[in-house]
C-alpha positions as CSV (number, residue, x, y, z in Angstrom):
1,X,-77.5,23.9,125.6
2,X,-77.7,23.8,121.7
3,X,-76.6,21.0,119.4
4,X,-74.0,21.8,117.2
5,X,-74.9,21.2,113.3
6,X,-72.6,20.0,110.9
7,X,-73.0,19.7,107.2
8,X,-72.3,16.2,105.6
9,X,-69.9,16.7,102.2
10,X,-73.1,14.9,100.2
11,X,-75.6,18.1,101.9
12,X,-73.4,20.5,101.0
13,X,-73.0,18.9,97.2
14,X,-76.5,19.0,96.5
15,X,-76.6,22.8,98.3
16,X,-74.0,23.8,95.4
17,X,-76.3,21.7,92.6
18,X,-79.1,23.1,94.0
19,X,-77.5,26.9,93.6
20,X,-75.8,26.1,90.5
21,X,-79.3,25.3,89.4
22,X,-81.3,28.1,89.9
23,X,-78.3,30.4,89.4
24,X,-79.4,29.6,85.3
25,X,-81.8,32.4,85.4
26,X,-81.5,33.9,88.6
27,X,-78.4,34.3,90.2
28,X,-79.9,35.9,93.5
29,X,-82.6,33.4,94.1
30,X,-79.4,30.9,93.7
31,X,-77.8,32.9,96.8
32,X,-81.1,33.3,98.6
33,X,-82.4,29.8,98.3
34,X,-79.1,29.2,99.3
35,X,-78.9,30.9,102.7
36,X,-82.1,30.1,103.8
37,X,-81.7,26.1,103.5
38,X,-79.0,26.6,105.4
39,X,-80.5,28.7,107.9
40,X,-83.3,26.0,108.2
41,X,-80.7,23.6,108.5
42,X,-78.8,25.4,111.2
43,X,-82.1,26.3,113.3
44,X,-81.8,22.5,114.2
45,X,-79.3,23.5,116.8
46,X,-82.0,24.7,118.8
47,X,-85.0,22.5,117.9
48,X,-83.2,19.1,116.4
49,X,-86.5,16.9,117.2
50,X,-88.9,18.8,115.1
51,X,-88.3,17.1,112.4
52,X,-90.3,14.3,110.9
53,X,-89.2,10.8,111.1
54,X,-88.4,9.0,108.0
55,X,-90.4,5.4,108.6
56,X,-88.3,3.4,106.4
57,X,-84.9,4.4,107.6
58,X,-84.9,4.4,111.4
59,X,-83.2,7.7,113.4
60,X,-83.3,9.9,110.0
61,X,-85.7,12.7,110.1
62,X,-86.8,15.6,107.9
63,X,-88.0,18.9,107.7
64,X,-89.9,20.2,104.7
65,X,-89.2,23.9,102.6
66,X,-91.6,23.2,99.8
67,X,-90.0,22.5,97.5
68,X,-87.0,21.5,99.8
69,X,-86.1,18.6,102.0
70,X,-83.6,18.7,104.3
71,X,-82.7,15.4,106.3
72,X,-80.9,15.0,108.9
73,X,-80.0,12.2,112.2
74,X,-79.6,13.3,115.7
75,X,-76.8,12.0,118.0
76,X,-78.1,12.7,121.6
77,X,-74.6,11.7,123.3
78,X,-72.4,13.9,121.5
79,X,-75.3,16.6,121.0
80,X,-75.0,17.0,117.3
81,X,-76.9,16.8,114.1
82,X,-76.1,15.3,111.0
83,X,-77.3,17.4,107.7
84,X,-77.4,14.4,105.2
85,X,-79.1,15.7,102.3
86,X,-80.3,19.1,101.1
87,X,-83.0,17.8,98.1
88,X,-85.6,19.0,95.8
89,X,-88.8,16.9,96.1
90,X,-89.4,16.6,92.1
91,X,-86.1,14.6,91.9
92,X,-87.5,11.5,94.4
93,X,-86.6,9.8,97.4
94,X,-85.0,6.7,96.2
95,X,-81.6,8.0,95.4
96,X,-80.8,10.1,99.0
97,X,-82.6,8.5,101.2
98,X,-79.4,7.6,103.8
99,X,-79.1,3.4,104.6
């Protein structure tokens, strides 16, 4: 049985920065870039433990589109996972990384 994913409001703020972004000079790669995150993001339903753990912040893992990071937590009991950032790598982790 798959997971369900849902998209914290923080994820889907840095999806629109993210589009709004690229969008500057090219308004499909905006749209492209766009879907495919989200299609990454959504393929956890299926695989949610292939994702990297984050050593710092215990239970938060990632999963890497260069230049993309998309992190995420897992909760086993209710079988869903938590999409808590969408982020480009150049920007650093200090100011997403989830407490």
């Amino acid at each position: 049985m798959d997971y369900r994913v849902i998209l914290s409001r923080p994820a889907l703020r840095d999806l629109g920065e993210i589009a709004r972004y690229i969008a500057q000079d090219n308004l499909d790669a905006a749209e492209r870039i766009a879907l495919e995150l989200v299609a990454l993001a959504e393929s956890l339903a299926v695989l949610p433990r292939r994702g990297g753990l984050f050593r710092a912040r215990p239970g938060v893992r990632r999963l890497v589109s260069d230049p993309y990071l998309v992190t995420y937590r897992i909760d086993e009991t209710q079988r869903v996972v938590y999409v808590l950032r969408f982020w480009h790598a150049k920007r650093g982790p200090r100011s997403w990384l989830p407490s």
